[in-house]
N, C-alpha and C positions, 0 to 999 in steps of 0.2 A: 504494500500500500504506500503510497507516496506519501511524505511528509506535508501535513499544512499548518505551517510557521506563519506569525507575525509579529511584527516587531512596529513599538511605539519607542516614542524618544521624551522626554520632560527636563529642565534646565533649572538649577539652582534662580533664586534671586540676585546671585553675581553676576548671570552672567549678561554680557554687555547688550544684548538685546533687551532684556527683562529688566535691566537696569534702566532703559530708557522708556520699556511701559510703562514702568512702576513711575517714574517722573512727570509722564503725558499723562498719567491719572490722578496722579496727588496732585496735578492742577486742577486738572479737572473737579478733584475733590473740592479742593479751598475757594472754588470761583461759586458751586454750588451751593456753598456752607453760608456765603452772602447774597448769594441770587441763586433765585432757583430755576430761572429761565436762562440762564445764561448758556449762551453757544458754544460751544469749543468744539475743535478740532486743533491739538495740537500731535506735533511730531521732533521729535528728540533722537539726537546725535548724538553719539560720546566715543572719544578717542582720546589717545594720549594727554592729559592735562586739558582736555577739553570739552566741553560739554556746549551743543549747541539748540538751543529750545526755538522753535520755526513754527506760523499757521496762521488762525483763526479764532480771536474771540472776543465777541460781544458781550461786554457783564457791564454789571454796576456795580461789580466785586472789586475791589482796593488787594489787588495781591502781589506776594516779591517773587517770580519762577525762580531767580537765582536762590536765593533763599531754603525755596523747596525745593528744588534740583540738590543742593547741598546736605540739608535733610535726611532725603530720600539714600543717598550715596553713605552717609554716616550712617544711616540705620541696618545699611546693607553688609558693612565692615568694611569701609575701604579707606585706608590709614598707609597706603605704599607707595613706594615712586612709580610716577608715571601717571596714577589716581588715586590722589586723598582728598577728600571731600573737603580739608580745611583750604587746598593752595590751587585746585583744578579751578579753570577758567570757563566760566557761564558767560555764554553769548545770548541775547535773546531777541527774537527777529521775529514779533507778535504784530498781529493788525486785524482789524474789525474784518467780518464774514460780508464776502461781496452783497452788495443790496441785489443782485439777480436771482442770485441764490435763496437770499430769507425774503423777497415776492411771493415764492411757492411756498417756503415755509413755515412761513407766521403765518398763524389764523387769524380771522375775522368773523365779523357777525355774518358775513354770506359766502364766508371761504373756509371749510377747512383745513387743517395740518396738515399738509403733502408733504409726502417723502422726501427727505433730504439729501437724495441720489436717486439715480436706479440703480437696478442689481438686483442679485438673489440669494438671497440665506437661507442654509439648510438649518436643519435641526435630527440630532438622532435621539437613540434611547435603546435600549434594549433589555434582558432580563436577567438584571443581575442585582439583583436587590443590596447585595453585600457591600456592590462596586458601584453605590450608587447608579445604576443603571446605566453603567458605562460600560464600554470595552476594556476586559481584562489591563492587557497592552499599557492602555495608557491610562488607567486608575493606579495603576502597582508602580508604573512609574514615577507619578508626582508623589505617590507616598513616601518610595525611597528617598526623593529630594527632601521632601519635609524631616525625613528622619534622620537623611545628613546635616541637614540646616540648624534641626536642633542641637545634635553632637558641637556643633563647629560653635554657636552660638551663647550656648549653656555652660559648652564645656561639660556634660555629665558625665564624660566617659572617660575627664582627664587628655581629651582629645587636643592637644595644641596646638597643631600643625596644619591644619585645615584653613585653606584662604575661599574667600569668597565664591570663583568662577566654577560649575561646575556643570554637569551634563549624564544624563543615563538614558539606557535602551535595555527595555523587557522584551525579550523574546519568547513566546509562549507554541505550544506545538498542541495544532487542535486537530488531529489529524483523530483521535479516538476520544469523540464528544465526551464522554463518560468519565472520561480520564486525559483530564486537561494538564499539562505541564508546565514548567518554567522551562527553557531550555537553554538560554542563554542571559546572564546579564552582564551589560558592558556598561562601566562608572569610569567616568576621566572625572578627578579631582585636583584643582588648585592646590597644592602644598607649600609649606616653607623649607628652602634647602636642605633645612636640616631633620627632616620627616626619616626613621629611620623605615629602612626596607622590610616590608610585610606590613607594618603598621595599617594602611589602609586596608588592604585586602583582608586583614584581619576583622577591621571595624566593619568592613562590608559585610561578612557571613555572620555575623555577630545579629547584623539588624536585619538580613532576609530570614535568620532562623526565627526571628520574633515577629515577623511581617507574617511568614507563611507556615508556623507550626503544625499543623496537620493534614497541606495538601501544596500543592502543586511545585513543589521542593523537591527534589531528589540526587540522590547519588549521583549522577550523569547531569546534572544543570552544569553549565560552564562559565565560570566566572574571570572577565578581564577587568582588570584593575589598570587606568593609566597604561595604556597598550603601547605608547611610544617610550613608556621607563623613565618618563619628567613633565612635568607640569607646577612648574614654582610661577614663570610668567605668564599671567592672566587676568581677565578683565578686559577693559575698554585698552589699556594700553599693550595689547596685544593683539587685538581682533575687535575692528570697530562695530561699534549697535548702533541699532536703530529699532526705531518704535515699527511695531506691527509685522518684524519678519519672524515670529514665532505664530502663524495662525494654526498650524498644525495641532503644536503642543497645547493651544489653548484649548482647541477643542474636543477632537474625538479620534487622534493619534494616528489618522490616516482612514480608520475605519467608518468613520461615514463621510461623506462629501462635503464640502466649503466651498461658500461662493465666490470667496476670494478677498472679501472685506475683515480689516482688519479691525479688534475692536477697541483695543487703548486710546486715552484721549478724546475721544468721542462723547457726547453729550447724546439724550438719548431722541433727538431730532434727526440723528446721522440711523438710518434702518439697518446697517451694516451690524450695528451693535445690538439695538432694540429688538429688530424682529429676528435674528439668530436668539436673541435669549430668547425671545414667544415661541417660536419653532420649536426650540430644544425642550422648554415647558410644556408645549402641547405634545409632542412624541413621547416624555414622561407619564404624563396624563393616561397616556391613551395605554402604553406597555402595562403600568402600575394597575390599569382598571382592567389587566387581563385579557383585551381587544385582540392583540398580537403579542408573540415575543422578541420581534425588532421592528421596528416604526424611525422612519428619515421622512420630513417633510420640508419641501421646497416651498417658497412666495418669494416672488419678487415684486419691483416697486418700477415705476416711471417721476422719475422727480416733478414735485410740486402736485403730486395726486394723491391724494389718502388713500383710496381703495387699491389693494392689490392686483396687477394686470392677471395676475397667475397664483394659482393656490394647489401643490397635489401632496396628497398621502400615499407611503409607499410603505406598504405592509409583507414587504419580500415574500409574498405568496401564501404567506402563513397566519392569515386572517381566523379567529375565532370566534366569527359574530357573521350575523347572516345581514347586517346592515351597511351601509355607505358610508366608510369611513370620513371621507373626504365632506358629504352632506353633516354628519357629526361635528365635525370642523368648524364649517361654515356657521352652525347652527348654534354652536356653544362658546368660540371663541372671533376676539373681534384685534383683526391686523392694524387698523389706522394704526398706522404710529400715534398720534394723541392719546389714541385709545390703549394702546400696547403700555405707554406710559404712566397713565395713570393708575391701571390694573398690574403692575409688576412697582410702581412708585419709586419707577427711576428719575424722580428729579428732586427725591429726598429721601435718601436710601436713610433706613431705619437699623441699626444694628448691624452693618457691615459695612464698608469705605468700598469706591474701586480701586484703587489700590492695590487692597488685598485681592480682587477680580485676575489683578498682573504678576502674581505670583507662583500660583499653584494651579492654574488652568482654570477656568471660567465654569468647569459644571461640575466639581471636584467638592463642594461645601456646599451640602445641604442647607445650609441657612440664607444661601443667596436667593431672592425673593423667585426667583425663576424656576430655582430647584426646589420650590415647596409645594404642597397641596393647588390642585385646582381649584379656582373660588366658584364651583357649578355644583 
């Protein structure tokens, strides 16, 4: 029988992409926190002692990006040459949202909210209740991040040697459903020169035997540790970020489709962000009530039009209901952007920052208002 592998990837909060989400959303945060209308689209650079913050936003918000960009970098642990958050150089290259663009997208009393692009956002789901209704792949991946993050952060393990930049890939072999595998995991870790040899790979088997004590573990998983035998330089002053080139890792680790929109920085006028979380909330919905046991659904948008041109549910043949998915859809939940907004109340998020959204993948915490119960 032929082997069926797959492999997801998820990236520490060092690393220099996710360094630059996590900045295009703590604006995003702070500009909300005094206007709750406020526009943003930003996008953030960082390279060598540099940090460059670029876009769009309209507020009535009074805020410093360098400030936050500084912040965001010190919270991250970056105190090294090349990028320390007290001496790194914040450029910021910010200006109001074209009035062509906010015609379509401000509402009126005879206009509603139109989409703030076109495009099209997927959403998946599928049934794993454990994994949050994610794909193995990439749940077990951001886990492992979370659980080096902690080590590196806390310190609980006496771990000293851990620097910021980091990166991993679950390889799982589903080739006999019944008996699902790990079969590979690969960690490249940041260290300090003086990290002695085996110390990682040690701390690695250490947190997969506590990730996965009674299943998908075994004698034959293969484990790379730092494959090239070095990784002291890293960060931005190794390998330049930028905001929105991780859409993979945010979302569904390759196993279900992305339309290509990126969602950091984003306010939630932009449907790149908005209606991928309603998408991903509805295909929850639908797996959780038993409907199917994988659900992807697509909508997309035409700028400056609140209704969706396009709406379809795709139940990978494995429907358990004699009804219309898709009529279900239509009938229970409602795409406006306005409307996606105020029923998910992204323009005052309650008990969680976006922020945190740029760290650990976008459908990974069940308290993000998208991954909670449907309000029907």
């Amino acid at each position: 029988m032929e082997k069926q592998l797959f492999t997801s990837e998820a990236v520490s909060i060092g690393h220099p992409d996710k360094v630059c989400d996590q900045i295009s959303d703590a604006i995003l945060d702070a500009c909300l926190e005094q206007d709750r209308d406020s526009r943003v689209a930003v996008e953030t650079l960082a390279t060598t002692s540099t940090v460059v913050i670029a876009g769009e936003i309209t507020t009535r918000a009074n805020i410093k990006p360098d400030c936050i960009a500084r912040d965001v970098i010190r919270q991250v642990g970056y105190e090294e040459e090349g990028f320390d958050w007290r001496t790194v150089n914040v450029q910021t290259l910010l200006h109001q949202q074209s009035t062509d663009i906010a015609q379509g997208v401000d509402a009126s009393d005879n206009h509603q909210q139109g989409a703030g692009d076109q495009g099209m956002m997927f959403g998946y789901a599928e049934d794993n209740p454990d994994e949050n209704y994610l794909p193995l792949p990439i749940f077990h991946a951001h886990q492992l991040m979370r659980r080096m993050e902690r080590v590196r952060l806390e310190n609980d393990c006496g771990i000293k040697y851990l620097r910021p930049d980091a990166k991993c890939q679950m390889t799982f072999d589903f080739t006999e459903p019944d008996h699902v595998r790990l079969s590979t995991v690969v960690l490249s870790h940041q260290h300090t020169p003086d990290m002695p040899r085996g110390v990682l790979e040690n701390l690695l088997k250490i947190e997969l035997v506590k990730m996965f004590p009674d299943k998908y573990l075994t004698k034959d998983t293969e484990i790379l540790v730092n494959p090239t035998g070095r990784f002291v330089i890293g960060g931005p002053a190794a390998d330049t970020g930028l905001t929105g080139r991780k859409i993979i890792v945010d979302t569904y680790g390759g196993m279900g489709r992305h339309g290509g929109g990126a969602f950091s920085g984003k306010d939630a006028s932009k449907v790149d962000r908005s209606a991928a979380y309603m998408c991903r909330h509805v295909a929850k919905h639908i797996v959780k009530r038993g409907f199917c046991e994988r659900c992807e659904i697509q909508v997309a948008y035409a700028i400056g039009i609140a209704e969706p041109v396009s709406l379809r549910v795709f139940s990978f043949n494995n429907k358990r209901i004699d009804f219309d998915l898709e009529d279900y859809v239509r009938k229970n939940f409602d795409f406006r952007p306005a409307a996606i907004t105020e029923y998910l109340g992204l323009k005052q998020p309650d008990g969680w920052t976006y922020l945190e959204t740029a760290q650990h993948g976008h459908f990974t915490n069940p308290e993000f208002p998208w991954e909670r119960e449907a309000k029907i």
